[in-house]
N, C-alpha and C positions, 0 to 999 in steps of 0.2 A: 710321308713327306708331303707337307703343300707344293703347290704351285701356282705360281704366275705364267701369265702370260703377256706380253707387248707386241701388238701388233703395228708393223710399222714402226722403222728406225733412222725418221727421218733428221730433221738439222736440229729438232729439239730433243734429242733424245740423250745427249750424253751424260748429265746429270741426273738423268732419271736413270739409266742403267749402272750409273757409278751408285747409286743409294742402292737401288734393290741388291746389287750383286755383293755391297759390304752386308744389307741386310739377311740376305739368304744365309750367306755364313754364320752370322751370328745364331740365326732361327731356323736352319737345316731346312731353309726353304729352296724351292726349285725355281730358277727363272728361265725362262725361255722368250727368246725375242723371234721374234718371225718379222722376212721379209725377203722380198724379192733381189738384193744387191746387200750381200752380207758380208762385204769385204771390210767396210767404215766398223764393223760389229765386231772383226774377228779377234781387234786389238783388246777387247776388254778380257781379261785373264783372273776366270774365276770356276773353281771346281764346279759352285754350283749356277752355274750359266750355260745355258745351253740357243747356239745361233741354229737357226733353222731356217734353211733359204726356200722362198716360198711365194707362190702366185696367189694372192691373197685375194685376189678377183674369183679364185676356184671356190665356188661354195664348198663342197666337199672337205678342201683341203681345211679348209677356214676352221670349218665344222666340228673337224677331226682334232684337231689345236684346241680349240673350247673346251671340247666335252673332258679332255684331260687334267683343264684348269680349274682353282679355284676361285681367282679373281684377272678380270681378264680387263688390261688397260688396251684404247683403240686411241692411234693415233693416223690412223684408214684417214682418207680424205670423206669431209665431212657427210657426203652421199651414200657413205659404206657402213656410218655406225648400225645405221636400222637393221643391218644381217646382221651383224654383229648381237644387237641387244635382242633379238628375237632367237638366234640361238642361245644366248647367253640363258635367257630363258627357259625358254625348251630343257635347260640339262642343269635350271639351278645354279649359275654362277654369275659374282656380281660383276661391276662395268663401270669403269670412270671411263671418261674423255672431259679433251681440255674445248670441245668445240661447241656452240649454242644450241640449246635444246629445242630439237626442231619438232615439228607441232605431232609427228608421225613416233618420237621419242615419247615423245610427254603422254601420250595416251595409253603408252605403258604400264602407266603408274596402277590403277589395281589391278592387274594381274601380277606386279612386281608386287606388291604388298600383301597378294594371296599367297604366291610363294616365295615368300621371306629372303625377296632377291633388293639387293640393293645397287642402286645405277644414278650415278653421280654427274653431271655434265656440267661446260662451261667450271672447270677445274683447273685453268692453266692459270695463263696472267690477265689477257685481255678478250675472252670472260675469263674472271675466275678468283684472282688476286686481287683487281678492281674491288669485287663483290664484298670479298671479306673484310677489305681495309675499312673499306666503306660504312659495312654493317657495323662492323665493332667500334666504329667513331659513334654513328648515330644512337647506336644500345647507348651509351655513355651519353649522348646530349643528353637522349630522353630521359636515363635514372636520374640526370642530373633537373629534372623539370626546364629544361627545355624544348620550344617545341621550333623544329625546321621549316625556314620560311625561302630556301633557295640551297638547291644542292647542284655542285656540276662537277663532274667528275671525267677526266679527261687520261689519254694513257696513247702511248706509242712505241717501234720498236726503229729506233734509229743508228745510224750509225754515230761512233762517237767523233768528237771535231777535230781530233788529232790522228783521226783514220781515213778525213772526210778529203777526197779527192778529186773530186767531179761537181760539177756545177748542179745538179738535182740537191745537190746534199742529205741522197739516199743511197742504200744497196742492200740487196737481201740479206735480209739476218732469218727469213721463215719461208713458208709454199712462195714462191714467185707467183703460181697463180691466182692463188688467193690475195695477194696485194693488186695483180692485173683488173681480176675481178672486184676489187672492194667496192661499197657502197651500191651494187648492183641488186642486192637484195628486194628492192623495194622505196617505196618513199620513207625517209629519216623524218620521225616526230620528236617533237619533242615541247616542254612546257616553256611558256616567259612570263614572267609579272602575270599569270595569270591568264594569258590566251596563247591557245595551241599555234603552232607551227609546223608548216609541212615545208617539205625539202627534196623534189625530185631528183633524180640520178642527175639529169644532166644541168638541175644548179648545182648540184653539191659543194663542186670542189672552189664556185665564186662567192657560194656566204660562211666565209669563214670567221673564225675571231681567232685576234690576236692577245695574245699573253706571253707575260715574262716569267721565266722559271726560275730565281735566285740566279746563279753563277752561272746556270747552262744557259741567260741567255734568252731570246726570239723564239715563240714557236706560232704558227697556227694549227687550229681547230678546225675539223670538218664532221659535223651532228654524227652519230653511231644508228643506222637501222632505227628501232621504233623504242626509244625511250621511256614513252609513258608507258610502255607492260611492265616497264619494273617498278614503278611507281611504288603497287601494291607490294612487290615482293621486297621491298625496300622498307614499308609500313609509313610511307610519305605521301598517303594518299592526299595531303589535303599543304601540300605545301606550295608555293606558285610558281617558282623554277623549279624546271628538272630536265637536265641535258646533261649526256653522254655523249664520249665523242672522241676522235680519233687527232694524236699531235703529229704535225712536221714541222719542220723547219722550211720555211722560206725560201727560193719560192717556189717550192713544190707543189703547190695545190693550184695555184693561176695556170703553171705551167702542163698539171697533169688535164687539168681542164681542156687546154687547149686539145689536148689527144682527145679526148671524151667528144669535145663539139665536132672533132672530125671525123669520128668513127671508130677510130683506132682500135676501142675497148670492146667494138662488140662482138659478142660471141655466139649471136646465133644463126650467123649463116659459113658457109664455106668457100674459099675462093680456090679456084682449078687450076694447075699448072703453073704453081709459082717456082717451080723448079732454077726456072730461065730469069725471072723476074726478078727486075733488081728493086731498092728499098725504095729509092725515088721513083722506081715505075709504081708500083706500090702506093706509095702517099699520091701519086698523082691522081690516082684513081677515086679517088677521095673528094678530089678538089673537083668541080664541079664548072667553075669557069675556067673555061677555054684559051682566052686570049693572055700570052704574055706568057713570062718565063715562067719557071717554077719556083722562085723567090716571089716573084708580082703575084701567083697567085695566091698562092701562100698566105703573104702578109695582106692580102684584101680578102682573103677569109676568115683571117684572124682580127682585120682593124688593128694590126702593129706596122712599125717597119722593121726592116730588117737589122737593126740595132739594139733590139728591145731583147731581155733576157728570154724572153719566150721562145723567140725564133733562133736567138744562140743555142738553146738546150736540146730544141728540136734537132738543129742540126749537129749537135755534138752526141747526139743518138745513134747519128749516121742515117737519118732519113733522105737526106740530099745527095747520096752517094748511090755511086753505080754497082756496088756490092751485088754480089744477085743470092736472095733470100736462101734458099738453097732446100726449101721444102716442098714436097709433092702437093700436099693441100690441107690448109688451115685456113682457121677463122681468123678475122684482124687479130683478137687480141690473142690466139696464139703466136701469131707473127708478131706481133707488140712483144709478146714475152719470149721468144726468139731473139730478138733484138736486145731486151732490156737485160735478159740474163747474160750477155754478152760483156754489156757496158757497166751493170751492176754488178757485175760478181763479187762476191765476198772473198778478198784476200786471206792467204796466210798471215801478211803482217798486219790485217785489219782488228780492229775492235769496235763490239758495237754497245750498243747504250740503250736501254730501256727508261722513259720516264712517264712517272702514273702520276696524275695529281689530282687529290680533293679539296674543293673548296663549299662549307657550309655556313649557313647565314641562319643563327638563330634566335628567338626570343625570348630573353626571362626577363621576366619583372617590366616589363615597357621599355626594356634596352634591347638592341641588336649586336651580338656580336659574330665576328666572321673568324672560323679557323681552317688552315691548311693544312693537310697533308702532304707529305711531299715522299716519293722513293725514286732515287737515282741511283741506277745498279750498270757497272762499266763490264762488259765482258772480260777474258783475259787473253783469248786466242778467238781465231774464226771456227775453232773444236767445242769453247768452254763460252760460249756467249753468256751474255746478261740474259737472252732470251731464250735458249736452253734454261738458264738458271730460274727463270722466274717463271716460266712453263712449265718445268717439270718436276721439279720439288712439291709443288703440290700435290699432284698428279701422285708420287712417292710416297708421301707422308701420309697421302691417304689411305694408300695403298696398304702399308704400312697397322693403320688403323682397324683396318678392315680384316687382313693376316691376324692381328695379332686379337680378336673379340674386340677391341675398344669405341668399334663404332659400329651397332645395331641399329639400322635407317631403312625397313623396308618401303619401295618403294620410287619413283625420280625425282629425283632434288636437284637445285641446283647449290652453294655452298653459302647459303645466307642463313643457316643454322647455325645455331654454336657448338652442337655437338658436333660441327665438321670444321667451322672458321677458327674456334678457340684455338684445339690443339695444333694444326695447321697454322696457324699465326704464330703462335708459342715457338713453333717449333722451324719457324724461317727466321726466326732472331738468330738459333744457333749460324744461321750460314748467314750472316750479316745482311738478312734484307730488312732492316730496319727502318720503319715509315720517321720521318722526321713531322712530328706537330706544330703549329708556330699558331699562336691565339693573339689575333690584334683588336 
């Protein structure tokens, strides 16, 4: 009998476990999900499924889990795949993850190709699903003798507006921390008409663009990490746009900015004894001029007044309040994410909404024409998200691929092949993620 493995069974995982667990039956496969809080796991009811509760920080234990696997999916926070795929290694078994292939992964690749190990990355939605929709539009301009003169491609995971309750008009649908942390990677490149663009952390969230989605409506854009490395893996090397990038809804990006200019997001120091400390002592600490209340100072650090949505959302956070933090000691942006998991949380009656959108500008014959892509996927519960759904069917159907001989790829990839997008694409029509095209 094979075996799978799922490491980590966090808020994306219940469509991936409802696929392998119909799939093992089918193929007298074995699944096994590992993770440290296996109660959200013990509902799924399947002979061959097996929960295994587990300290996945344990090397050993980790180890022990692999070496029994065949194909072993990592939904580990993004720091953990590298143990992951070096065991994986070690004992010959292959590796999807849905997270970006960090430079420590990627150098994998011929020892993965010497031993006929295959290891998949940025397989979810946002990398992942992006990639494919994206690739399989461009295959098509090109057989068609087109050649791309502007590609942007833009994707989010938001809540939907009939769930949307709070003035951010956000809440977690993934990692909290990894939303805390976004855009901290590094400076966001990206191409315009032909001349580069850089984008440090603390402009990010002020040069945004705006765009309209059909029916969903207002969103803004804020660039994604370093865009021109996909350029090549794209085969757009020579086109004069090219930006990646992240959607919200308004006016979440002015307003997370403000956090950003104040400190709030950072994470690399500690503050001591915040046990006593309440949110507003907290934010004070921040503000740096002295004089006046903590509204005056506030709004003269920001250049608002106190009637501006800016300083509404701040204080509908509960920054202004005498609350007292209630933690021993963290970084701001763990106390950020303290707080925001609080205010954000994802309901039971919530639903949230994924939208990915391409837009390409091409040239045949000395005409330009421009076509969209468009995928709006609605969750159904805060169990059954759009962002389960569009993370981890992939992730599945790969898996799937790989189980059953259909996809031989030694080696790290990321999913801009066809022998990984094709059937993978094919095969998220069945569950209704169908990309809408519109050619104007």
């Amino acid at each position: 009998m094979k075996n799978i493995l799922l490491l980590g069974a966090g808020r994306s995982a219940s469509y991936l476990i409802n696929f392998l667990s119909e799939e093992s039956v089918k193929n007298k496969w074995k699944v096994f999900v590992a993770d440290a809080h296996v109660e959200h796991i013990l509902k799924y009811n399947s002979s061959h499924l097996s929960v295994v509760k587990a300290d996945l920080n344990d090397d050993q234990k980790r180890d022990d889990l692999i070496k029994w696997s065949d194909v072993v999916i990592s939904l580990l926070p993004p720091s953990m795949h590298i143990l992951a795929a070096k065991t994986c290694l070690a004992f010959g078994k292959h590796l999807l993850t849905a997270s970006y292939c960090a430079k420590e992964i990627a150098e994998l690749d011929t020892v993965a190709r010497k031993k006929n190990v295959t290891i998949i990355t940025e397989l979810g939605l946002d990398p992942g699903l992006d990639h494919m929709s994206a690739i399989e539009m461009i295959d098509k301009i090109k057989k068609d003798g087109g050649k791309i003169i502007s590609f942007k491609s833009f994707c989010g995971g938001l809540v939907d507006t009939g769930s949307d309750n709070n003035p951010w008009h956000y809440k977690f649908t993934w990692n909290p921390r990894n939303v805390v942390l976004a855009g901290q990677g590094g400076t966001a490149k990206y191409l315009e008409n032909g001349k580069m663009k850089y984008v440090p952390y603390h402009q990010l969230f002020r040069n945004t663009l705006k765009i309209n989605i059909g029916e969903e409506g207002e969103f803004e854009m804020y660039p994604n990490r370093d865009s021109i490395s996909y350029m090549t893996k794209y085969g757009l090397e020579d086109t004069e746009t090219f930006i990646r990038g992240t959607l919200r809804r308004p006016p979440f990006c002015i307003c997370w900015d403000a956090l950003v200019q104040l400190g709030l997001t950072d994470d690399s120091f500690e503050i001591e004894d915040l046990s006593t400390t309440t949110f507003v002592e907290f934010l004070q600490s921040f503000l740096v001029n002295t004089s006046g209340t903590t509204e005056e100072r506030l709004t003269t650090f920001l250049g608002i007044d106190a009637q501006h949505e800016i300083y509404k959302n701040i204080e509908w956070l509960g920054l202004l309040s005498d609350k007292k933090i209630g933690l021993v000691m963290a970084t701001p942006a763990q106390v950020l994410q303290h707080i925001l998991s609080q205010k954000w949380k994802f309901e039971d009656v919530d639903q949230d909404m994924i939208v990915l959108f391409h837009e390409f500008i091409y040239q045949k014959e000395g005409k330009n024409t421009k076509i969209t892509a468009t995928l709006v996927e609605k969750g159904t519960n805060n169990i059954d998200t759009a962002m389960a759904k569009t993370v981890g069917l992939p992730l599945a159907i790969a898996t799937k691929l790989l189980m059953t001989g259909n996809l031989n790829l030694p080696g790290v990839h990321i999913p801009v092949i066809p022998a990984i997008y094709e059937p993978v694409l094919a095969q998220l029509q069945e569950y209704g993620l169908q990309i809408e095209v519109v050619q104007e």
